[in-house]
C-alpha positions as CSV (number, residue, x, y, z in Angstrom):
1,X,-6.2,7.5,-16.2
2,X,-6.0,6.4,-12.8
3,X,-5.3,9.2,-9.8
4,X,-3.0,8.4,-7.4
5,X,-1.8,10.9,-4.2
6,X,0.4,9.6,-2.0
7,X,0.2,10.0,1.5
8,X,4.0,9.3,1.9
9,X,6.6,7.8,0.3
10,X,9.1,7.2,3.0
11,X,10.5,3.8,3.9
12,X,10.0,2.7,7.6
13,X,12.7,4.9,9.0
14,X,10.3,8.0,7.8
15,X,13.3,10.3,7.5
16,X,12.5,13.4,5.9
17,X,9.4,11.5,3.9
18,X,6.7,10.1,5.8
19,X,5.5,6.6,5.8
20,X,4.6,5.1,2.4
21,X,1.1,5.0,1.3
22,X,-1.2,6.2,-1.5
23,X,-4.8,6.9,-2.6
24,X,-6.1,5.5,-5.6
25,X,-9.3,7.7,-7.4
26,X,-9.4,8.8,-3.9
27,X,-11.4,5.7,-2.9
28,X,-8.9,3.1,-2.6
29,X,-6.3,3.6,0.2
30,X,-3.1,1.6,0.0
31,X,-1.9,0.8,3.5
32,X,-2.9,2.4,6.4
33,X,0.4,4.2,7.5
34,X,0.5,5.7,11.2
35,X,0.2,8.8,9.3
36,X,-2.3,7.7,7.1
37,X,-5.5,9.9,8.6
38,X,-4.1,13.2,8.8
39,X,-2.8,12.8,5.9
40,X,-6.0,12.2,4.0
41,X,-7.4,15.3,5.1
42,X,-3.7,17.6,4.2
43,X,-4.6,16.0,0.8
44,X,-8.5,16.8,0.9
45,X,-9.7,13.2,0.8
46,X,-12.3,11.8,3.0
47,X,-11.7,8.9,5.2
48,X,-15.5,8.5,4.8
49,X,-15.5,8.0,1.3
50,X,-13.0,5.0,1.2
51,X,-14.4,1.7,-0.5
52,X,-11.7,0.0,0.0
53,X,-8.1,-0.8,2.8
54,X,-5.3,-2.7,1.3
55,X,-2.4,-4.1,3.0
56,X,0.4,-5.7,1.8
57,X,1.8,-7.2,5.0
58,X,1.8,-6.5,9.0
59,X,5.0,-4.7,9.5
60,X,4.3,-1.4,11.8
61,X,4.9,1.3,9.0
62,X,2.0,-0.2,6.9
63,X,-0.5,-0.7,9.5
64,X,-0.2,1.0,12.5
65,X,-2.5,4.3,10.9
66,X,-5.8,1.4,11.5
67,X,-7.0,2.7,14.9
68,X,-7.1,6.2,14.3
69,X,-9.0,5.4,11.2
70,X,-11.4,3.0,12.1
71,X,-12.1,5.8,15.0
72,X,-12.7,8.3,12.4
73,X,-15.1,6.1,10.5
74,X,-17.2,4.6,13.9
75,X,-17.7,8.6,14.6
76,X,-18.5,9.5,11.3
77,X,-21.2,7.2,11.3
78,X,-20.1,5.4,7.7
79,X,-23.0,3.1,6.4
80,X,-21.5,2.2,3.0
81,X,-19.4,-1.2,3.1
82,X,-15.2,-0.4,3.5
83,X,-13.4,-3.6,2.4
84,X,-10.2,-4.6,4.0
85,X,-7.7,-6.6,1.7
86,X,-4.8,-8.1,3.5
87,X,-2.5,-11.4,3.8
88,X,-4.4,-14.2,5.8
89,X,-5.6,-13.5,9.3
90,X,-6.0,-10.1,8.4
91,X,-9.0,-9.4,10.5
92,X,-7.7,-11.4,13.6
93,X,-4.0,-9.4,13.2
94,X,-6.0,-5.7,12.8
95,X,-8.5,-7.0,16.4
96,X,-5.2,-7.8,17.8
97,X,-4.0,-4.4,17.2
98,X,-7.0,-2.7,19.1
99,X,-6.7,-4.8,21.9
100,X,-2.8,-4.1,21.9
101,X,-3.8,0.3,21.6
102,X,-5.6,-0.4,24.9
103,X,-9.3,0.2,22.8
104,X,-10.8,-3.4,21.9
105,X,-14.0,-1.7,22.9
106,X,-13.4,0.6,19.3
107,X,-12.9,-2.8,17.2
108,X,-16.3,-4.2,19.1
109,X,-18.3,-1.0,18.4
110,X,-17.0,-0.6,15.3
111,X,-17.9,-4.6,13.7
112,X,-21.8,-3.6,15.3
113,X,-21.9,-0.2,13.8
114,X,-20.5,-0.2,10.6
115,X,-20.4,-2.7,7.4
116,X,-16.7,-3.9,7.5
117,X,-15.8,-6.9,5.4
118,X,-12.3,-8.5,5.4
119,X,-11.1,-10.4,2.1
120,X,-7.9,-12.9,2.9
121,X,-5.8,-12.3,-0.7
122,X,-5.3,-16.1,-2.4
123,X,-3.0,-15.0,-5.3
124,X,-6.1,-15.0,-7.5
125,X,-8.2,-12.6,-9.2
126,X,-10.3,-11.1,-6.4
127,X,-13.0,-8.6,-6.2
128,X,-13.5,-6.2,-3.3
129,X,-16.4,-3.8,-3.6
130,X,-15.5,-1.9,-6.8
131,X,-12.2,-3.1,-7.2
132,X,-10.7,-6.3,-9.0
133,X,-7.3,-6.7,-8.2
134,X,-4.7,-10.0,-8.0
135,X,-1.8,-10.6,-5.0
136,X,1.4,-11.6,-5.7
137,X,3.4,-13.3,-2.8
138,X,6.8,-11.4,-2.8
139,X,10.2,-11.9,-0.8
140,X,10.1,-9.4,1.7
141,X,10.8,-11.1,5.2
142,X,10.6,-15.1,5.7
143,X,8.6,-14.4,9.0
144,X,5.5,-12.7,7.1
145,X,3.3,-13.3,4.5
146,X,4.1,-10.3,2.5
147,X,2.2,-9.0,-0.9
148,X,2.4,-7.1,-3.9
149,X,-0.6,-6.7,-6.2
150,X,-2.0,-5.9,-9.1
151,X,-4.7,-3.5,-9.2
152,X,-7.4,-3.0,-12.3
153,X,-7.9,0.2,-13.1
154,X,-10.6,1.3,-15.9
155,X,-9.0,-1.3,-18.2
156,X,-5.7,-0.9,-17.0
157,X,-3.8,-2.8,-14.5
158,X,-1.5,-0.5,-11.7
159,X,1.3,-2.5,-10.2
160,X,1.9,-2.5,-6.8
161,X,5.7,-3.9,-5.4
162,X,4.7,-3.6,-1.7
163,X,8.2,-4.2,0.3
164,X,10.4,-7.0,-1.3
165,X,13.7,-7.6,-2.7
166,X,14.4,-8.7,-6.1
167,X,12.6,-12.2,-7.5
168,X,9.6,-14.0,-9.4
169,X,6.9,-12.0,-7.5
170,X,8.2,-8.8,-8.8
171,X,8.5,-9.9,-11.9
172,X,5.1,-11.3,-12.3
173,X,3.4,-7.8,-10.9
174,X,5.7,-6.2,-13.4
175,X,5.1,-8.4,-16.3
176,X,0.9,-7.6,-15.5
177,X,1.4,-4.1,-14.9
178,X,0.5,-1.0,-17.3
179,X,2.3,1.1,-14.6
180,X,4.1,0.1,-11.4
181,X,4.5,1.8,-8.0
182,X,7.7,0.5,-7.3
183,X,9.8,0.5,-3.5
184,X,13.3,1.7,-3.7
185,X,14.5,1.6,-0.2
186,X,17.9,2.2,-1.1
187,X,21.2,0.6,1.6
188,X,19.5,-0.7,3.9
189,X,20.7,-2.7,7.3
190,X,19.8,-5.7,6.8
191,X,19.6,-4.8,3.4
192,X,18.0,-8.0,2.2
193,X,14.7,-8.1,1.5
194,X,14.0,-4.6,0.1
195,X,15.1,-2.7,-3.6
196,X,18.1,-0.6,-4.2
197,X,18.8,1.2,-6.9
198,X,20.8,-1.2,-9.0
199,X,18.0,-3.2,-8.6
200,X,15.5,-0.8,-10.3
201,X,18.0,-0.4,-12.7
202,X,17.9,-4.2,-13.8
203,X,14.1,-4.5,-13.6
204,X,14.3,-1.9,-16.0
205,X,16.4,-3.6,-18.4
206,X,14.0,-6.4,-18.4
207,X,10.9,-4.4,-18.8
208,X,12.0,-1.3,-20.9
209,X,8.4,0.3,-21.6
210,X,7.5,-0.2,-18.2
211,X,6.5,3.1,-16.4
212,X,7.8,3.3,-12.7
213,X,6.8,5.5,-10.1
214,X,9.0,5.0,-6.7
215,X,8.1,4.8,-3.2
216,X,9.0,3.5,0.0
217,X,12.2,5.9,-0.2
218,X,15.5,5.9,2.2
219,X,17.5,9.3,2.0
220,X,19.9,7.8,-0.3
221,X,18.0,6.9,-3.2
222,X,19.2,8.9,-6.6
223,X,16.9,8.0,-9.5
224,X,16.8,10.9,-11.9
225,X,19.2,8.7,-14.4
226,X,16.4,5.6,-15.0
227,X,14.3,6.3,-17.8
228,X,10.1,6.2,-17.4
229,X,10.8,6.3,-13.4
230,X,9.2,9.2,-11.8
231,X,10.1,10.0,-7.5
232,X,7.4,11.6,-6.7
233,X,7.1,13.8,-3.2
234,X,4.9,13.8,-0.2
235,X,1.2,14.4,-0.6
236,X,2.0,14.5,-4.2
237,X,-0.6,13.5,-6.8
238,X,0.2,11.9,-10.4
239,X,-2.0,10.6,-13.1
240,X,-0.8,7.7,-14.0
């Protein structure tokens, strides 16, 4: 069984849920939300013990939590490795973002202090510390490279959508998946390139056994009706 606690499960408007992200076996966090920090210690997990940072693409709601936690990790004095997965350019897009906080001098101090190594996803099996996972490119926005993955998980595979709309990306993470944390962000404006609930609906109708757990909410998603799909809440945790 695999542990998962989400840190939020809001989509970017963060209306009465908080920015998406989750904790796998309290180890592996799933993007860094602005929220992401204080949010690991409401749930009791610490930042310190983190082998691994995935990101699914660069949009603010999925990365903007980086500085506070690299801070927390500089101070804490970490000395074990902390892997950060992410599209290509990751590490140039996360400097960028220090420089942009107004406190390169963290990023600096931070790459001499502690053992930070970045892995660029290529859509194949990939190994980051302890974890093996797999990226899937998925249709999101045309101006990003934007990510799903699949995550293996004590020989089981955990499904991740990241943001996207319906197509063959989704349905490759899904086809791979024992389980499948799924976004559902409901009407949306623009609503392309995100899920709706018609949407979860036909997924599935193509993958009946398919356990789905929903995040990335809006306010107006209503999923009690879909079979196997469980909405669960902030700071929530699930075995999965």
């Amino acid at each position: 069984m695999t542990r998962v606690t989400f840190l939020g499960t809001g989509n970017f408007k963060g209306i009465e849920r908080y920015w998406n992200g989750f904790v796998l076996d309290d180890h592996i966090l799933v993007e860094p939300s602005p929220t992401a920090l204080p949010h690991l210690r409401r749930c009791g997990i610490d930042a310190a013990g983190l082998d691994v940072v995935a990101i699914s693409h660069f949009h603010a709601d999925h990365t903007f939590g980086w500085p506070f936690l690299l801070l927390e990790l500089l101070h804490r004095h970490v000395a074990t490795p902390l892997h950060v997965v992410g599209p290509p350019r990751v590490e140039q897009f996360l400097r960028t973002m220090m420089d942009v906080a107004g406190v390169p001098g963290i990023h600096e101090e931070a790459h001499e202090k502690l053992d930070i190594r970045y892995v660029e996803v290529d859509c194949s099996w990939q190994v980051a510390g302890p974890l093996r996972f797999r990226a899937v490119e998925v249709d999101h926005v045309a101006h990003l490279d934007c990510y799903g993955y699949v995550f293996e998980r004590d020989g089981a595979t955990v499904g991740y959508s990241g943001d996207t709309r319906p197509g063959p990306g989704l349905d490759a993470i899904a086809a791979a998946s024992d389980t499948l944390i799924l976004e559902c962000n409901g009407p949306h404006h623009p609503a392309a390139g995100h899920m709706e609930v018609a949407h979860v609906e036909a997924l599935r109708e193509r993958f009946p056994g398919l356990p789905f757990v929903l995040t990335h909410l809006g306010t107006e998603v209503e999923a009690g009706h879909i079979e196997r799909c469980l909405v669960p809440d902030d700071f929530q945790t699930v075995e999965i």
